[in-house]
DSSP file (Angstrom, degrees, kcal/mol; ACC not computed):
  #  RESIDUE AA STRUCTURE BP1 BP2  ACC     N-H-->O    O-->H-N    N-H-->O    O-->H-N    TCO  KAPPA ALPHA  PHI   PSI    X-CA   Y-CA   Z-CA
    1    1 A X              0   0    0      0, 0.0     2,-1.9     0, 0.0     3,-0.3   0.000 360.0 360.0 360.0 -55.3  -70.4   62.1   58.6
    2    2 A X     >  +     0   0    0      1,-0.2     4,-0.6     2,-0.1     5,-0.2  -0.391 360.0 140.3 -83.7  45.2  -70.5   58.2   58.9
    3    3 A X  H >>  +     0   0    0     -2,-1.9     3,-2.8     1,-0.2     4,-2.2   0.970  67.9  56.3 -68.4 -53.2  -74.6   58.4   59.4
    4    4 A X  H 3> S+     0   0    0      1,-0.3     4,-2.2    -3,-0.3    -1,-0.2   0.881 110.6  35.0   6.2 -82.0  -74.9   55.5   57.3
    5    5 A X  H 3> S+     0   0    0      1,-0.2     4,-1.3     2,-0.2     5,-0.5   0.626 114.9  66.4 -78.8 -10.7  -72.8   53.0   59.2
    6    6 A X  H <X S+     0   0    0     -3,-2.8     4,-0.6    -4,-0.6     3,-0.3   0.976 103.1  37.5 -83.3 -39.9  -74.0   54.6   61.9
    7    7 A X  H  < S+     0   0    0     -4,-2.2    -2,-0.2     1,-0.2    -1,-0.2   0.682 120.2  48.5 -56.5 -48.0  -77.2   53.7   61.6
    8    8 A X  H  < S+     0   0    0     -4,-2.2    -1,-0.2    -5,-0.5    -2,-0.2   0.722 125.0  13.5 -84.4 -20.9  -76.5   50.5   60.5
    9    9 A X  H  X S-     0   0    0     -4,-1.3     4,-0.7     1,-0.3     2,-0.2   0.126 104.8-116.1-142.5  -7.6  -73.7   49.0   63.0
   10   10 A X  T  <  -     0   0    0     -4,-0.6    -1,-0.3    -5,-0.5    -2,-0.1  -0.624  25.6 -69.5  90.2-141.3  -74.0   51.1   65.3
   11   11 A X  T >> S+     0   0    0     -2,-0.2     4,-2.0     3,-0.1     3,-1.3   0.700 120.9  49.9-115.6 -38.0  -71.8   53.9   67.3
   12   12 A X  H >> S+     0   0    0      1,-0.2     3,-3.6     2,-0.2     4,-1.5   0.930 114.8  43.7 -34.7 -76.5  -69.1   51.0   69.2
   13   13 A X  H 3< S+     0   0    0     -4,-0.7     4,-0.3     1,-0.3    -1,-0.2   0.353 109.1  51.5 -97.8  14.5  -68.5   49.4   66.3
   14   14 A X  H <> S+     0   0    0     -3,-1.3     4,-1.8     2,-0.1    -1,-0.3   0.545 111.8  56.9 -92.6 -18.2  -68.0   52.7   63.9
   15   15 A X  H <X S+     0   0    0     -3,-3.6     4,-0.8    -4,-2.0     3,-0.5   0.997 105.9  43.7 -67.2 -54.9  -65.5   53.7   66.8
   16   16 A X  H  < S+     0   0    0     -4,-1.5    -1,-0.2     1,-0.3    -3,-0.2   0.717 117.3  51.0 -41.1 -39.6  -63.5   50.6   66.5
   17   17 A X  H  4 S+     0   0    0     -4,-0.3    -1,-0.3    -5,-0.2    -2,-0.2   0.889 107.5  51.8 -32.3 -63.0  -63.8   51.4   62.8
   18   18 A X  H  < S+     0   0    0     -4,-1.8    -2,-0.2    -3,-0.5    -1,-0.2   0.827 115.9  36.4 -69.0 -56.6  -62.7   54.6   63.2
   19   19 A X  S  < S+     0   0    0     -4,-0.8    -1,-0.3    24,-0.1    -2,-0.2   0.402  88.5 120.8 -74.5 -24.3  -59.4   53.7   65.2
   20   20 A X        -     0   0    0     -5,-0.4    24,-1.2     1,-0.1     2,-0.4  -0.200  48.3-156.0 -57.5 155.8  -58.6   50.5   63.2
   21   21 A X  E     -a   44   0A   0     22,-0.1    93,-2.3    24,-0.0    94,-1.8  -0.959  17.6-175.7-144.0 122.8  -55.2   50.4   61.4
   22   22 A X  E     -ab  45 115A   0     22,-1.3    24,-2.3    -2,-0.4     2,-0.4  -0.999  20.9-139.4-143.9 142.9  -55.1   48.1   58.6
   23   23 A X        -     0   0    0     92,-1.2    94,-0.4    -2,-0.4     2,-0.3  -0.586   7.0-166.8 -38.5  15.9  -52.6   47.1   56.5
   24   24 A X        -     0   0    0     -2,-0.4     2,-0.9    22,-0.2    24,-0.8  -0.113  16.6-179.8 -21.5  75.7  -53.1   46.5   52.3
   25   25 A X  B     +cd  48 118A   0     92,-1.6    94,-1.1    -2,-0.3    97,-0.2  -0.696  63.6  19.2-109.5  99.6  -49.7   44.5   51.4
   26   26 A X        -     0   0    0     22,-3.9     2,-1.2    -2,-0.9    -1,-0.3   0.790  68.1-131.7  64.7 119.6  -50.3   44.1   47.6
   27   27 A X        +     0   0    0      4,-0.1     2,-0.2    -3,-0.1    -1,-0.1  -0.453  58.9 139.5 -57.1  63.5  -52.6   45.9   45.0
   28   28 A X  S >> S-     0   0    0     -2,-1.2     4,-1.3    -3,-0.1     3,-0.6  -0.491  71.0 -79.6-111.0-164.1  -53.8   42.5   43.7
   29   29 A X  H 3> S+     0   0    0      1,-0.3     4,-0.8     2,-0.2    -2,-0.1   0.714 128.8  39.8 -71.3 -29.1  -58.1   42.5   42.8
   30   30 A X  H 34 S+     0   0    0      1,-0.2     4,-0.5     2,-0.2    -1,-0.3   0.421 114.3  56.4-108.5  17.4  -59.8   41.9   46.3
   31   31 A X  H <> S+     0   0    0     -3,-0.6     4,-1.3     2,-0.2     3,-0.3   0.878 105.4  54.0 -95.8 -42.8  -57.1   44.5   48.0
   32   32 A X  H  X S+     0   0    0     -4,-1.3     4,-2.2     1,-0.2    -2,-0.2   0.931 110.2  41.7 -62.3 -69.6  -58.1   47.0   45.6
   33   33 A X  H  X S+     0   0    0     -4,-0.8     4,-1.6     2,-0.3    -1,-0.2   0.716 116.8  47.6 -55.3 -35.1  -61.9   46.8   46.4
   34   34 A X  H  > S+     0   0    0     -4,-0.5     4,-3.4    -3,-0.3     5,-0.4   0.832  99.0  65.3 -77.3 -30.4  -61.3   46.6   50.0
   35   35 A X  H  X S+     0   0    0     -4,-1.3     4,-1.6     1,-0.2    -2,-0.3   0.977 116.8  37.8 -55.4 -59.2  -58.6   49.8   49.7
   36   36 A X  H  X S+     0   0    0     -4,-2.2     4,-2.1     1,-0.2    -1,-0.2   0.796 116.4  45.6 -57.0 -48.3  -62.3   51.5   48.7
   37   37 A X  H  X S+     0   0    0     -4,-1.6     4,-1.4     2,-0.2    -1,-0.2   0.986 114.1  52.3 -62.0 -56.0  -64.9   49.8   51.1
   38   38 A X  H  X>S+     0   0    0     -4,-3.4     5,-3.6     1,-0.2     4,-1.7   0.861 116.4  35.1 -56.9 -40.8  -62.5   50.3   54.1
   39   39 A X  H  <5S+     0   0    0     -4,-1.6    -1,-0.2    -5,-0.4    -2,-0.2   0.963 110.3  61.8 -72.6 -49.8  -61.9   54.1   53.7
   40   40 A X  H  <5S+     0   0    0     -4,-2.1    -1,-0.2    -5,-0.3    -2,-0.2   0.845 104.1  50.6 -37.6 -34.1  -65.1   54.7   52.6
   41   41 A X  H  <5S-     0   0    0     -4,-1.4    -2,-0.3     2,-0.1    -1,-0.2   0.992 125.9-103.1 -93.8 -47.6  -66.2   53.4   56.0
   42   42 A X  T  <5S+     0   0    0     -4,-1.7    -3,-0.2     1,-0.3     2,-0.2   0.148  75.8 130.0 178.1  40.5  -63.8   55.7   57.6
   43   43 A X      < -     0   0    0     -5,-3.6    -1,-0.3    45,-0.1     2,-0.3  -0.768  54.5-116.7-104.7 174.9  -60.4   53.2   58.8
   44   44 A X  E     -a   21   0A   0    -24,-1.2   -22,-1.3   -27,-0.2     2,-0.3  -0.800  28.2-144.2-128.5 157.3  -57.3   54.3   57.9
   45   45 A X  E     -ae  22  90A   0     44,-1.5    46,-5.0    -2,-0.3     2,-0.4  -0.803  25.2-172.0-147.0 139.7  -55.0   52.8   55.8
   46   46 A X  E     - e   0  91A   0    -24,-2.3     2,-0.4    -2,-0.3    46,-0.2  -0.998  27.5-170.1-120.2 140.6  -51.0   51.9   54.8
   47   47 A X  E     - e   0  92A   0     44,-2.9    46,-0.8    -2,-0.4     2,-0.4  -0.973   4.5-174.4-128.3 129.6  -51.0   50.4   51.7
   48   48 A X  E     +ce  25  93A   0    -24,-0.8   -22,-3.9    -2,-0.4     2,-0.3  -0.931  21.1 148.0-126.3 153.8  -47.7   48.7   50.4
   49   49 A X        -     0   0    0     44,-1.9    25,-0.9    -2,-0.4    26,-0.2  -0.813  30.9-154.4-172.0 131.0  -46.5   47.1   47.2
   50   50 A X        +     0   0    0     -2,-0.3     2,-0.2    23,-0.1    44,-0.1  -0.059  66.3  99.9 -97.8  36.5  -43.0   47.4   46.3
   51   51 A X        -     0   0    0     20,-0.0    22,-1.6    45,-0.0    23,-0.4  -0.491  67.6-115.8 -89.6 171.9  -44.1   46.9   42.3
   52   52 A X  B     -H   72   0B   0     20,-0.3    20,-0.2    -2,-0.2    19,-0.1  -0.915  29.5 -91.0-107.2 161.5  -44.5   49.0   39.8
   53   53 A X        +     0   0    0     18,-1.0     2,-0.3    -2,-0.3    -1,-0.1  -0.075  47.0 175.0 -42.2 152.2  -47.6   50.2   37.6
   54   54 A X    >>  -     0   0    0     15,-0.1     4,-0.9    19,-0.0     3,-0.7  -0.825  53.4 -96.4-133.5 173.8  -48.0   47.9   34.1
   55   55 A X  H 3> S+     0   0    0     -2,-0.3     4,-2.0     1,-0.3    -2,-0.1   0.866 118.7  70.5 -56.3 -38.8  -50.6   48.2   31.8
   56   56 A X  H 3> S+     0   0    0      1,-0.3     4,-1.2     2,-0.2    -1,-0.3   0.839  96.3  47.8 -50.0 -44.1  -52.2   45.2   33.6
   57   57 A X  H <> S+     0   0    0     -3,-0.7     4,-1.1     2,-0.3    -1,-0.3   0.561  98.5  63.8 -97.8 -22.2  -53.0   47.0   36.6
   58   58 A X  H  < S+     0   0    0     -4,-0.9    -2,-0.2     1,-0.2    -1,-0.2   0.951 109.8  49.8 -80.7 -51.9  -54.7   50.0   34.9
   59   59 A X  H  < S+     0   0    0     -4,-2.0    -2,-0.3     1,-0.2    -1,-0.2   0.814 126.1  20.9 -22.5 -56.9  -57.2   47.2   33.6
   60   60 A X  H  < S+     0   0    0     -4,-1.2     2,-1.9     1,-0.2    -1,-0.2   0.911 116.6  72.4 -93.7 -47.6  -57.9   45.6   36.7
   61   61 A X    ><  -     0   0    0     -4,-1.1     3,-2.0     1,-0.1    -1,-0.2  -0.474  54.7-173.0 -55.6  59.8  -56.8   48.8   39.3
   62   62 A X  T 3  S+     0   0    0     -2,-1.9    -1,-0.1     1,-0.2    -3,-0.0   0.756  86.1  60.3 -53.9 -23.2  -59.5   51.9   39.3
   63   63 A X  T 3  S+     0   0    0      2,-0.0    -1,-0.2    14,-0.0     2,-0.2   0.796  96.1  85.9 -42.7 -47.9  -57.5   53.8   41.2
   64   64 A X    <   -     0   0    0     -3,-2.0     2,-0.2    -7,-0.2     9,-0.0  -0.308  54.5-173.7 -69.9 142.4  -55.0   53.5   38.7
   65   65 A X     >  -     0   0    0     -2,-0.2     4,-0.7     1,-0.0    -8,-0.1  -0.768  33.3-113.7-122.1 176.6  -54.3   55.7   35.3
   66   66 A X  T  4 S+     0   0    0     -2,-0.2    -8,-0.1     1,-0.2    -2,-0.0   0.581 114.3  63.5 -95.6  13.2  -52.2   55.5   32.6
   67   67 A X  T  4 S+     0   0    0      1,-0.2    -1,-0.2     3,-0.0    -3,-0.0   0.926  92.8  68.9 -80.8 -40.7  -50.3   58.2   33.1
   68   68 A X  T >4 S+     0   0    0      1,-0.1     3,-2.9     2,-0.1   -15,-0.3   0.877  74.0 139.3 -46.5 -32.9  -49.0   56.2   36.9
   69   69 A X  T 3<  +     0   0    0     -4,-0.7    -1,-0.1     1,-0.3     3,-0.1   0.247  65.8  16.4 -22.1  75.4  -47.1   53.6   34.4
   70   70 A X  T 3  S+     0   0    0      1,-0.5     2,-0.4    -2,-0.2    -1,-0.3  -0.087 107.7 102.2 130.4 -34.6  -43.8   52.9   35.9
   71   71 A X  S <  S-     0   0    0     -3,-2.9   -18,-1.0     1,-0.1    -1,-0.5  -0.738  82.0 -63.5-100.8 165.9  -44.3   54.0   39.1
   72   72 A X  B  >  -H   52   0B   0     -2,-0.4     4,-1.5   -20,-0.2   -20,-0.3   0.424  32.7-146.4 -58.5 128.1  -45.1   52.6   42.4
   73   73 A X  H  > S+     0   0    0    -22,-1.6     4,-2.0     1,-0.2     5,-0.3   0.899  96.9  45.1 -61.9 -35.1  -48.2   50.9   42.5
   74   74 A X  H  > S+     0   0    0    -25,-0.9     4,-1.4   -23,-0.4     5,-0.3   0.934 110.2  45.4 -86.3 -37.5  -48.6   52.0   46.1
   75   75 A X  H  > S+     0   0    0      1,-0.2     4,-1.4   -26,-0.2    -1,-0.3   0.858 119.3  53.1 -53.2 -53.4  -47.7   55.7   46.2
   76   76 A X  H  < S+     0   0    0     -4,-1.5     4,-0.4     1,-0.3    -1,-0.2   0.887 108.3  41.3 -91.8 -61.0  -49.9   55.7   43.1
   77   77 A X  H  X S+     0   0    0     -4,-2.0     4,-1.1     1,-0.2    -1,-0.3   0.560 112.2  64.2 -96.5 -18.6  -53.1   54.1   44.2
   78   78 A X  H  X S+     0   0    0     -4,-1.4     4,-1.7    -5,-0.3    -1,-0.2   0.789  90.2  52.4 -63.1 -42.2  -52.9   56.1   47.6
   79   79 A X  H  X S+     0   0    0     -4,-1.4     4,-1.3    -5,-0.3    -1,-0.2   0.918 111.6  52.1 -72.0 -17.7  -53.2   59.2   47.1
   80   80 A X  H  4 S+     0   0    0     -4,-0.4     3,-0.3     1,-0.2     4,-0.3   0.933 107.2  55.1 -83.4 -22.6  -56.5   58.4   45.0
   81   81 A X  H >X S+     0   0    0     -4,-1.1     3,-2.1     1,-0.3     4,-1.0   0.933  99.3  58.0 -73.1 -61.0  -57.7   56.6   47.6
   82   82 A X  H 3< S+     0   0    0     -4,-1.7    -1,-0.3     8,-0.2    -2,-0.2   0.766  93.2  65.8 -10.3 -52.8  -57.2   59.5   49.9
   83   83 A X  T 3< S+     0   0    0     -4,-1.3     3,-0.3    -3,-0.3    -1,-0.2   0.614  96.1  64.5 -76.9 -13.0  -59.7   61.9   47.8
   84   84 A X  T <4 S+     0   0    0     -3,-2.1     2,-0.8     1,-0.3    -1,-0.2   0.844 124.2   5.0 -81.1 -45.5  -62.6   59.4   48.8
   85   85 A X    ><  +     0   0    0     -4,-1.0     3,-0.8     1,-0.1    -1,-0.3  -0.786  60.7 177.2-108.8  94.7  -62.5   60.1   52.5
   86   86 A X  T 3  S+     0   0    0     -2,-0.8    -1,-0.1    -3,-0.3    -3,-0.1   0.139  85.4  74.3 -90.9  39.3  -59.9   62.9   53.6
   87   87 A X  T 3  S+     0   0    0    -48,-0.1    -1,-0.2    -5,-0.1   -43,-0.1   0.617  94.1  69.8-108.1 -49.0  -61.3   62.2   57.2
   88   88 A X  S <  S-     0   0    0     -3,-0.8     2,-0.7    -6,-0.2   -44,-0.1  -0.078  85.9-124.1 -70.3 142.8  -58.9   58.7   56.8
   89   89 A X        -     0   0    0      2,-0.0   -44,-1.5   -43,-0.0     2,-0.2  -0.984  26.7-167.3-111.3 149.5  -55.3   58.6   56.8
   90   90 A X  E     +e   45   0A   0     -2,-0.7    -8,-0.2   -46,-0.2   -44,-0.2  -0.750  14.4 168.5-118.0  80.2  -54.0   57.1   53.7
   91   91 A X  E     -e   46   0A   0    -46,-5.0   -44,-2.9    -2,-0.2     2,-0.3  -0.381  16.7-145.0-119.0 174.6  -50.4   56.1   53.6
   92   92 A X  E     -e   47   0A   0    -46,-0.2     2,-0.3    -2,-0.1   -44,-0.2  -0.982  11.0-172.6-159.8 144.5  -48.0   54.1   51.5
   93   93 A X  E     -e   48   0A   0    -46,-0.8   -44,-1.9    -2,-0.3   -19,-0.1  -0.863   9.3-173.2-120.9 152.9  -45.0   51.9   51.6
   94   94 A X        +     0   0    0     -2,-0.3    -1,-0.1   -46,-0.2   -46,-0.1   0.133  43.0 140.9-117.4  10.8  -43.0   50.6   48.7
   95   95 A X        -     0   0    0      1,-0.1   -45,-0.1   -46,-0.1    -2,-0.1  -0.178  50.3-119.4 -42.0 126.2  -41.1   48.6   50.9
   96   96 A X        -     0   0    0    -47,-0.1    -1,-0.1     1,-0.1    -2,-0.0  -0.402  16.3-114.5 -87.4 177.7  -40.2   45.0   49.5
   97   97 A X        +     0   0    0     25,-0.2    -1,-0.1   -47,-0.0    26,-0.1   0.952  51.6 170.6 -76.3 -41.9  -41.1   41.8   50.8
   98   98 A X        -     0   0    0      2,-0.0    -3,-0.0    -3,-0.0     0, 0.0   0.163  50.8 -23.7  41.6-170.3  -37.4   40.5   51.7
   99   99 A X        -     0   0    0      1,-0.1    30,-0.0     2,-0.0     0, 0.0   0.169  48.4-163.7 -81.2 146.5  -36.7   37.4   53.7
  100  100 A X        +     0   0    0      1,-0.1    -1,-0.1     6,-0.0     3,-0.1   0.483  63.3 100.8-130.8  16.7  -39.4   36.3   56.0
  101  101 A X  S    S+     0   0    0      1,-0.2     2,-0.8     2,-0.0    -1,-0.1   0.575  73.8  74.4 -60.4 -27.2  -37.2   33.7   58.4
  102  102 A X    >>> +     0   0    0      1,-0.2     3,-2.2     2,-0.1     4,-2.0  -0.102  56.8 159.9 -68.7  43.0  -37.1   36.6   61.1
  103  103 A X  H 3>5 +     0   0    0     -2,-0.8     4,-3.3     1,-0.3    -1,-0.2   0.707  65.3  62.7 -40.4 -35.9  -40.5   36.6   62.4
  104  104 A X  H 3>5S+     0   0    0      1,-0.2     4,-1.9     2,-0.2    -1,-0.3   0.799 112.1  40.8 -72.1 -30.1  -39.9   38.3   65.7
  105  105 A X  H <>5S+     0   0    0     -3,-2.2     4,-1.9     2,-0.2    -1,-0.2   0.913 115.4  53.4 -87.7 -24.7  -38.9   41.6   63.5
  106  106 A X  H  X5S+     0   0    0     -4,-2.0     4,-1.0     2,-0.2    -2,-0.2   0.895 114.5  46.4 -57.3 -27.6  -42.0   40.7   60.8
  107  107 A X  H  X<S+     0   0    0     -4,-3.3     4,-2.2    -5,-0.6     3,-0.5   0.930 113.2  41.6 -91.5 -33.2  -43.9   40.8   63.9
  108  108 A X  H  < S+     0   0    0     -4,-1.9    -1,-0.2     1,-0.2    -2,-0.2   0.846 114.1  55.1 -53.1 -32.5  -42.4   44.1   65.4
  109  109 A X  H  < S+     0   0    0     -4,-1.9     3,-0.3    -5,-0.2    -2,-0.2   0.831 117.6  36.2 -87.9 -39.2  -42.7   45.5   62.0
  110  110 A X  H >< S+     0   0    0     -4,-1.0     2,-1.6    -3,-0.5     3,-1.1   0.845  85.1  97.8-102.5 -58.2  -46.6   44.4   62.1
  111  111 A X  T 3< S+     0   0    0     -4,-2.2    -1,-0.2     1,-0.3    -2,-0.1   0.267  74.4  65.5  -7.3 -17.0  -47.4   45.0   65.5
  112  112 A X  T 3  S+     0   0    0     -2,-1.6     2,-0.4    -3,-0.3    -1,-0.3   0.172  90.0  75.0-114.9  34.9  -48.8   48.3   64.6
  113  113 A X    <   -     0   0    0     -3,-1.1   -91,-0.1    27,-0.2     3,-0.1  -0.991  60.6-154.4-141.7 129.6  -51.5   47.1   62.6
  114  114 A X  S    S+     0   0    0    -93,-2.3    29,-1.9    -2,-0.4     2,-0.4   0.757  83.3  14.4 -55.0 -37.8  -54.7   45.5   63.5
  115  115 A X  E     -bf  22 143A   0    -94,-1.8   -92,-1.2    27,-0.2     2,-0.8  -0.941  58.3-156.8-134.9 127.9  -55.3   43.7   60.4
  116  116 A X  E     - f   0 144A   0     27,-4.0    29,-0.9    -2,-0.4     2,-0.5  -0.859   3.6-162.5-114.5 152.6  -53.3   42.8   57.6
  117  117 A X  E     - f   0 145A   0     -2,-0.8   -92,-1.6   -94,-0.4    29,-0.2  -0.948  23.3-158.7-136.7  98.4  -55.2   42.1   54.4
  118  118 A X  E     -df  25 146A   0     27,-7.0    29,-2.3    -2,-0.5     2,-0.6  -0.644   7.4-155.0-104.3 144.9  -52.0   39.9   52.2
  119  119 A X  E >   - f   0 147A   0    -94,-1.1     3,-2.3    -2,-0.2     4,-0.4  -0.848  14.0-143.8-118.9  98.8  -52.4   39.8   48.4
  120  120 A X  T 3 >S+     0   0    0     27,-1.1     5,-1.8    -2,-0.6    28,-0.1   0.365  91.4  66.5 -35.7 -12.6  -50.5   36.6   47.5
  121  121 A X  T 3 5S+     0   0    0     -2,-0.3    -1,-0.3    26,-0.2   -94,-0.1   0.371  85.9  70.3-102.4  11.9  -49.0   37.7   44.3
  122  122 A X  T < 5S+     0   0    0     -3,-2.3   -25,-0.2   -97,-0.2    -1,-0.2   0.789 101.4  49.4 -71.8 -29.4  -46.9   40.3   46.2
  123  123 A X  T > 5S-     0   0    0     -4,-0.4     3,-2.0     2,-0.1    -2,-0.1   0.472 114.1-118.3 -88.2  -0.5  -45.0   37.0   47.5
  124  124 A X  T 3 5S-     0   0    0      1,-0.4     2,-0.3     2,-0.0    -3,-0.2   0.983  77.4 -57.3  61.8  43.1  -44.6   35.6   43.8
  125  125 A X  T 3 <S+     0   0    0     -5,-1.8    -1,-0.4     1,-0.2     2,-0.3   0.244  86.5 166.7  86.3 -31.6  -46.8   32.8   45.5
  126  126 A X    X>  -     0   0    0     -3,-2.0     4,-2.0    -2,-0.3     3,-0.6  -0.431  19.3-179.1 -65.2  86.7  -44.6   31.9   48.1
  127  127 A X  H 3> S+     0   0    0     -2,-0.3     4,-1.2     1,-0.3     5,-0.3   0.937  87.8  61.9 -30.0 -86.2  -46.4   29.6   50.9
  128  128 A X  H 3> S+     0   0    0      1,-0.3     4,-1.3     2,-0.2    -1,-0.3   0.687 108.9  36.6 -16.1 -60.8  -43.4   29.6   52.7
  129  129 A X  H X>>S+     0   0    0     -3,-0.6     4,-1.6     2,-0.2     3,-0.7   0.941 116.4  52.4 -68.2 -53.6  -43.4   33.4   53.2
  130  130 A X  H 3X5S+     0   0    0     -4,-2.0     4,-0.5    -3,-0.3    -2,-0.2   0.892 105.6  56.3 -56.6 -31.7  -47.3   33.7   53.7
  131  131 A X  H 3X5S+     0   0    0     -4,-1.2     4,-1.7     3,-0.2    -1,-0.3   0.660 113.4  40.2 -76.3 -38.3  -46.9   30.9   56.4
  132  132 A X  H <X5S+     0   0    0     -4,-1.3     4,-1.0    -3,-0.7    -1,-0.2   0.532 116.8  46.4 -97.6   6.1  -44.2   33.3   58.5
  133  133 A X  H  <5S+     0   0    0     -4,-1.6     4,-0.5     2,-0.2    -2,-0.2   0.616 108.3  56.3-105.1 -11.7  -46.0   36.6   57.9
  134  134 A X  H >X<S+     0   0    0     -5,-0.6     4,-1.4    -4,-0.5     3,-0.9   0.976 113.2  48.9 -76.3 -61.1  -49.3   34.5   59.0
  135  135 A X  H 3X S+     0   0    0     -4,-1.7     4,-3.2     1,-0.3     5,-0.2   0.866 111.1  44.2 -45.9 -37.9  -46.9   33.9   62.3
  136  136 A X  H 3X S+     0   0    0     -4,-1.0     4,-1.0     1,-0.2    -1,-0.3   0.726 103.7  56.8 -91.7  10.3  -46.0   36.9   63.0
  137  137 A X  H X4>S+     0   0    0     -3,-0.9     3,-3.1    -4,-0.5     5,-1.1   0.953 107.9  52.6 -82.1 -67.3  -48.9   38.5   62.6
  138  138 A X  H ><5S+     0   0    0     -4,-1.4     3,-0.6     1,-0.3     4,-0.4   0.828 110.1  51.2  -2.9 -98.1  -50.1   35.8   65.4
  139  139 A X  H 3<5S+     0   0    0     -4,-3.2    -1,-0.3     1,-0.3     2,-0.2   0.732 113.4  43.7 -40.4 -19.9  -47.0   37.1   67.7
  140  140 A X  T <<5S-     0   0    0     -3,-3.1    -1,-0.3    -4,-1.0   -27,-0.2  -0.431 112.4-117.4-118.5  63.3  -48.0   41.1   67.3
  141  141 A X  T < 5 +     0   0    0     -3,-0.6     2,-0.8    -2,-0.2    -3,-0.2   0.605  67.6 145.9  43.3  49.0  -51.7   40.3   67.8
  142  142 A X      < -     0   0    0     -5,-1.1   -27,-0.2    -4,-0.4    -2,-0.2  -0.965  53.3-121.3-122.8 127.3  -52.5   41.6   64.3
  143  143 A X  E     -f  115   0A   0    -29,-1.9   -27,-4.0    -2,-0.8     2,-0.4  -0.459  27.3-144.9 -46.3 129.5  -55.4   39.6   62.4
  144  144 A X  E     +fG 116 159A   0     15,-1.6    15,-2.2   -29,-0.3   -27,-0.2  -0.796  21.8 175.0-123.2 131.9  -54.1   37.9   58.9
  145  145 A X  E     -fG 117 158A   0    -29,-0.9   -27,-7.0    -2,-0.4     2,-0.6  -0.836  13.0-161.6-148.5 121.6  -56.4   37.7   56.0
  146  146 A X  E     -fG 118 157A   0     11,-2.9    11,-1.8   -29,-0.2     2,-0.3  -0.893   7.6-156.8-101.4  96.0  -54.7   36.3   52.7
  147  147 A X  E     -fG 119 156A   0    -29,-2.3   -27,-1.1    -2,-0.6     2,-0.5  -0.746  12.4-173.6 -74.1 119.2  -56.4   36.9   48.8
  148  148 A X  E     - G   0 155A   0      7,-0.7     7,-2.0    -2,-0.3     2,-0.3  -0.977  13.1-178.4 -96.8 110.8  -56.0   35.1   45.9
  149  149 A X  E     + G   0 154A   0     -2,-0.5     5,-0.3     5,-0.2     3,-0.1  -0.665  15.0 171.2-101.3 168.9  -57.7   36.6   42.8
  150  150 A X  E >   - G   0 153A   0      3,-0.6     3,-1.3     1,-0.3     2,-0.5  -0.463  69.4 -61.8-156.7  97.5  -57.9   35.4   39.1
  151  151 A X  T 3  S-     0   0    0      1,-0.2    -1,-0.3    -2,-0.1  -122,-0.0  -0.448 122.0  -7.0  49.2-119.1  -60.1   37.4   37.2
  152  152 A X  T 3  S+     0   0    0     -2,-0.5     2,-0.7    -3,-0.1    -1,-0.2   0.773 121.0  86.4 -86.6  -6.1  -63.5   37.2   38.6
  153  153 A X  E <   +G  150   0A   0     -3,-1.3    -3,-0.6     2,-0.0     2,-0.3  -0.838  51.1 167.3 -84.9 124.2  -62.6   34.5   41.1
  154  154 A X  E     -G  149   0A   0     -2,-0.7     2,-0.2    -5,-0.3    -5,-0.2  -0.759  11.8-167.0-101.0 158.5  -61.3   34.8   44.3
  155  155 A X  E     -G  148   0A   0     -7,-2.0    -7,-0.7    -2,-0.3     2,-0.1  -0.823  11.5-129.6-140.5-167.6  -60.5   33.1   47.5
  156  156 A X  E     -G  147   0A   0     -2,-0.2     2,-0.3    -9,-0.2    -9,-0.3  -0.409  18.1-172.3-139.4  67.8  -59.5   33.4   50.9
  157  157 A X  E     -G  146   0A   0    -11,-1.8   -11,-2.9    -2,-0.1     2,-0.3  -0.600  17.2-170.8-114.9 124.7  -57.7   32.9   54.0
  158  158 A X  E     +G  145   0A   0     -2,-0.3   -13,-0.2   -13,-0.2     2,-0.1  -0.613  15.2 171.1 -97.6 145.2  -58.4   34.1   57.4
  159  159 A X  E     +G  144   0A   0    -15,-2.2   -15,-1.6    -2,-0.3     3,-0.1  -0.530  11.3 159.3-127.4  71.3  -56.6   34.2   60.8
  160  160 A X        -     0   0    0      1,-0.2     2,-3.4   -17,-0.2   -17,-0.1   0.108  46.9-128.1 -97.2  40.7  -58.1   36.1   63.3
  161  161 A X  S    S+     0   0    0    -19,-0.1     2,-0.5   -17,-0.1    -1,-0.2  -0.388  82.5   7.4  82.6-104.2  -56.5   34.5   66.2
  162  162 A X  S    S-     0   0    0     -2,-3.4     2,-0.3    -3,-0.1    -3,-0.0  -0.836  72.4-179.7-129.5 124.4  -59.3   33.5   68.7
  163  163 A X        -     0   0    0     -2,-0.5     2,-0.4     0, 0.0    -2,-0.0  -0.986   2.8-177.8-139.9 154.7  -63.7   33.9   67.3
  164  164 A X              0   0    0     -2,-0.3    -2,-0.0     1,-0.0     0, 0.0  -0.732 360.0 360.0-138.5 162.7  -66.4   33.1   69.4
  165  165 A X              0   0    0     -2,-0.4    -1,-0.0     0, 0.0     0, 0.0   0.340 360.0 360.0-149.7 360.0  -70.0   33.4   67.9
């Protein structure tokens, strides 16, 4: 199924693929494009955003229609995301961000995810919150990568804990 990737990266690192569990916390531009690449390659996915649809997001969002308008960006943009790969699980939480001063429960809460992939306008911006979900992700051994899009720019911030090359 994966000849591709297989071919290309080899059969280890499509297993590890294959078994990863990552995390999409807000539909923002480079969360969107990774919800595609990552399933496409065959990992399996929770994607949450406790927003709802606006016009904005059928613009930017392919996943998205206009019919989804008013409801939950994540419920919405999952299931479509599902129809590329049904190989994948594809789930979704509408869960809000709520207080992020507990780490040790952000980090139980996280702990079952290998990677978490943060789209910064789920946190209304908030450094302060991205800086304790960046901890706990540390404490549950879960890799942190943090997006900021604005139209065709983006940026980036990584945590994966410990890289050798």
């Amino acid at each position: 199924v994966y000849d591709r990737q297989l071919r290309l990266w080899g059969v280890q690192a499509q297993q590890r693929l294959l078994k990863a569990k990552v995390l999409l916390w807000g539909l923002e531009g480079c969360n969107v494009e990774a919800a595609k690449n990552l399933v496409l390659a065959g990992v399996s996915l929770t994607i949450r955003d406790h927003r709802t649809v606006g016009i904005a997001d059928v613009a930017y969002n392919y996943f998205l229609r206009e019919d989804d308008m008013g409801k939950g960006r994540a419920e919405s943009t999952a299931k479509r995301v599902q129809e590329m790969n049904p190989l994948c699980t594809v789930s979704s939480s509408s869960a809000p961000v709520g207080p992020c001063d507990d780490v040790a429960a952000l980090s139980k809460e996280l702990a079952a995810f290998d990677v978490l992939c943060l789209g910064f306008g789920v946190l209304d911006f908030d450094v302060k919150k991205a800086q304790a979900i960046d901890a706990a992700c540390r404490a549950a051994g879960c890799c942190f990568i943090l997006s900021v899009t604005c139209g065709e720019l983006a940026c980036f911030f990584s945590d994966l804990h410990k890289h050798t090359m």
